[in-house]
PyMOL commands that place a pseudoatom at each C-alpha (Angstrom):
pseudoatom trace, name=CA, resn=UNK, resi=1, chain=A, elem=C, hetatm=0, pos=[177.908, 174.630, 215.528]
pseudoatom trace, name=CA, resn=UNK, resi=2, chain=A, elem=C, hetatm=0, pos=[178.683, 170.782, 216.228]
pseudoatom trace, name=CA, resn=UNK, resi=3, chain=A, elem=C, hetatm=0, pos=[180.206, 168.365, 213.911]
pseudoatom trace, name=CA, resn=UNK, resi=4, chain=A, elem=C, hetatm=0, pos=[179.865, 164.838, 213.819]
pseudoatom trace, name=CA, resn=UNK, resi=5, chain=A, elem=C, hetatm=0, pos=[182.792, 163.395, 214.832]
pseudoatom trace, name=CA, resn=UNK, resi=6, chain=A, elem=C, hetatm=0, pos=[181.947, 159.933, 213.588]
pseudoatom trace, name=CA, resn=UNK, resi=7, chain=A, elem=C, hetatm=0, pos=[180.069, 158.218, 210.096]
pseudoatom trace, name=CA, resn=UNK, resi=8, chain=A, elem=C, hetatm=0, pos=[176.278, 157.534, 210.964]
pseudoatom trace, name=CA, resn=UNK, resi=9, chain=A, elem=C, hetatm=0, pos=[175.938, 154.097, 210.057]
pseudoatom trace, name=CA, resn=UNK, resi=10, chain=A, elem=C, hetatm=0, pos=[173.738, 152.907, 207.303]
pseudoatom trace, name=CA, resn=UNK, resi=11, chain=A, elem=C, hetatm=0, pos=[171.617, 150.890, 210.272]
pseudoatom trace, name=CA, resn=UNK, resi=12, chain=A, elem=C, hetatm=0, pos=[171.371, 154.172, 212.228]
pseudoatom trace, name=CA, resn=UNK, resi=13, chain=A, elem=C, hetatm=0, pos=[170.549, 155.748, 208.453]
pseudoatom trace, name=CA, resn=UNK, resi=14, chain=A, elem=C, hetatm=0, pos=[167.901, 153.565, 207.462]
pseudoatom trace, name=CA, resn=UNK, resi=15, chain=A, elem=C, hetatm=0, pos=[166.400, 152.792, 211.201]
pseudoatom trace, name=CA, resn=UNK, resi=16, chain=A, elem=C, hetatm=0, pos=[165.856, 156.880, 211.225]
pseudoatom trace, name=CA, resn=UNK, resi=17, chain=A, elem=C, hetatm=0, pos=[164.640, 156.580, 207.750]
pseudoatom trace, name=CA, resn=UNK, resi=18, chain=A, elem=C, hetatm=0, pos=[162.138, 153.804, 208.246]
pseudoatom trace, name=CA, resn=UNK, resi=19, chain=A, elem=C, hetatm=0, pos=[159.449, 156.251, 209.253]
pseudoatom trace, name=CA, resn=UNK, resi=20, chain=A, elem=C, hetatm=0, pos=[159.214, 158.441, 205.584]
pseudoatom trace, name=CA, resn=UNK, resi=21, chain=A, elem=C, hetatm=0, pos=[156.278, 156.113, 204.138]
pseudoatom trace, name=CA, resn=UNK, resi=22, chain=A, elem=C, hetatm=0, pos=[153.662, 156.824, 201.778]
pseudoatom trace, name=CA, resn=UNK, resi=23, chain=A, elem=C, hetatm=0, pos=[150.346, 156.936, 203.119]
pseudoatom trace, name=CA, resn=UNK, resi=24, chain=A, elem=C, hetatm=0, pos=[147.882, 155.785, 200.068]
pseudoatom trace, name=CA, resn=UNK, resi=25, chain=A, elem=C, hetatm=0, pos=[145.550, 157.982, 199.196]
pseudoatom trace, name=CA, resn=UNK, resi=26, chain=A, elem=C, hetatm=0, pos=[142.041, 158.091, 201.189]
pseudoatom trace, name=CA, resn=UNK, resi=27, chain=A, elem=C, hetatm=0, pos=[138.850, 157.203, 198.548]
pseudoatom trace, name=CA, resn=UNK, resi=28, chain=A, elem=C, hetatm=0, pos=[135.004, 157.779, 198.511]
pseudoatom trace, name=CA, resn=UNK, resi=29, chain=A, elem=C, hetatm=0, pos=[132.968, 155.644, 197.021]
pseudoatom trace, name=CA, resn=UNK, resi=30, chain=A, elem=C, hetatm=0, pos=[130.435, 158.378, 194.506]
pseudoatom trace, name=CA, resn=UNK, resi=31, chain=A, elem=C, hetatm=0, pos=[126.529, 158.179, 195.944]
pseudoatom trace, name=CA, resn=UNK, resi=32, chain=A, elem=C, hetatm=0, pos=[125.781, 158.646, 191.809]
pseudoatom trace, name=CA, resn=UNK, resi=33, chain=A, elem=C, hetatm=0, pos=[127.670, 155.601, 190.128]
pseudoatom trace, name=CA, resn=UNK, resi=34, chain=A, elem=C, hetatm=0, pos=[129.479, 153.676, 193.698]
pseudoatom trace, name=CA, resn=UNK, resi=35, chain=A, elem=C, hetatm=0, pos=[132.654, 153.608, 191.787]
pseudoatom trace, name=CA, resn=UNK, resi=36, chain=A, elem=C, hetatm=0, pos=[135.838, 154.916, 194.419]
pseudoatom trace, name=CA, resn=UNK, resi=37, chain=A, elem=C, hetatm=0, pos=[137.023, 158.873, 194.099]
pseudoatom trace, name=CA, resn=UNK, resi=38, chain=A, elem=C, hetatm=0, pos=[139.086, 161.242, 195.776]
pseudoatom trace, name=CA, resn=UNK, resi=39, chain=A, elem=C, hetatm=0, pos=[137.131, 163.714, 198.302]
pseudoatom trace, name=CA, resn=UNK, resi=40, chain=A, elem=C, hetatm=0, pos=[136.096, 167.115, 197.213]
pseudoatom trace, name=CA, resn=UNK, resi=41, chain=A, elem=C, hetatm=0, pos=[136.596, 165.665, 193.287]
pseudoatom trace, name=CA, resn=UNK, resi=42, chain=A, elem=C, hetatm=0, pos=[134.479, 165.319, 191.008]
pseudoatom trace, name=CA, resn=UNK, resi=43, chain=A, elem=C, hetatm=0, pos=[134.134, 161.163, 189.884]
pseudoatom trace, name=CA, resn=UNK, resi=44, chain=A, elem=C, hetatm=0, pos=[136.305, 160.224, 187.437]
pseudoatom trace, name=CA, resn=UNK, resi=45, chain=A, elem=C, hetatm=0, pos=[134.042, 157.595, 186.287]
pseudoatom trace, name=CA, resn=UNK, resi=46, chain=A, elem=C, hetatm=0, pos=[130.610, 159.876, 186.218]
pseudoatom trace, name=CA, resn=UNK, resi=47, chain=A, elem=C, hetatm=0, pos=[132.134, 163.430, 186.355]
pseudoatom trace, name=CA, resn=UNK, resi=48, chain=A, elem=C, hetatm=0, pos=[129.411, 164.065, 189.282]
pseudoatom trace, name=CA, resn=UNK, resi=49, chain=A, elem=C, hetatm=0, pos=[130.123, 166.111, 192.556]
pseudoatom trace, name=CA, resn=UNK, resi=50, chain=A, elem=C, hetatm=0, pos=[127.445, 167.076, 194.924]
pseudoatom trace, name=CA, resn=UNK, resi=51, chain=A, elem=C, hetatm=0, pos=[124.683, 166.483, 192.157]
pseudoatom trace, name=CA, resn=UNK, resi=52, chain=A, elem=C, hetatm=0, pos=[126.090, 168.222, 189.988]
pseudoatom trace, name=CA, resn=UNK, resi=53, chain=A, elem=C, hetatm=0, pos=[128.051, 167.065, 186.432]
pseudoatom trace, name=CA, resn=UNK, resi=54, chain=A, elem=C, hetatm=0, pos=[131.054, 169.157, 186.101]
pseudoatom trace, name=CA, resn=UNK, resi=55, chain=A, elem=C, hetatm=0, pos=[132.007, 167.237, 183.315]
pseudoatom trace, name=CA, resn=UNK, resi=56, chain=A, elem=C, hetatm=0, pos=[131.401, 163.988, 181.181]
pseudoatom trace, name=CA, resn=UNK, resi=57, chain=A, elem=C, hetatm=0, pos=[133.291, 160.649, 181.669]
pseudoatom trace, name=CA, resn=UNK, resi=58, chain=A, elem=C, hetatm=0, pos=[136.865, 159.966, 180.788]
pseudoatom trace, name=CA, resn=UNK, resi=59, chain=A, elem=C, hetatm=0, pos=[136.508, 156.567, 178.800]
pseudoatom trace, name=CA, resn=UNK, resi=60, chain=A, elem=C, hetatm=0, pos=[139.509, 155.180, 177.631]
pseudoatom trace, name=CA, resn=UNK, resi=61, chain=A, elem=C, hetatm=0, pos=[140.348, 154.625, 173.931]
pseudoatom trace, name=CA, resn=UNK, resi=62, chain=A, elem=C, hetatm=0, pos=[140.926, 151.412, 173.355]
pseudoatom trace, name=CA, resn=UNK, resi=63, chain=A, elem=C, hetatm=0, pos=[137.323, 150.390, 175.196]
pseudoatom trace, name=CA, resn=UNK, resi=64, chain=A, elem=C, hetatm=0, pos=[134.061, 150.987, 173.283]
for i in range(1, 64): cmd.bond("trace and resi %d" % i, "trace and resi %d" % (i + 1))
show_as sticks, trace
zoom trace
């Protein structure tokens, strides 16, 4: 198997490198509340997927 015979530079490195990015992730908005989700998830703000209420809402604590 080949060697290297020489140090990749850190140009070289980080010009190869430039291409690992994050791709954000792609949102919904809910037909029930409008409020953006995650595909094939149920809402995180109405708990609703498909018509259906899997579950009730996550509120956070220190709202009332």
């Amino acid at each position: 198997m080949a060697l290297p015979k020489y140090k990749t530079s850190r140009a070289n490195t980080h010009s190869r490198r430039a291409n690992w990015k994050a791709t954000a992730a792609a949102t919904v908005n809910c037909p029930n509340c409008g409020s953006p989700a995650l595909p094939h998830m149920a809402c995180p703000s109405c708990g609703n997927y498909r018509g259906r209420t899997y579950r009730s809402a996550i509120q956070p604590a220190h709202t009332k």
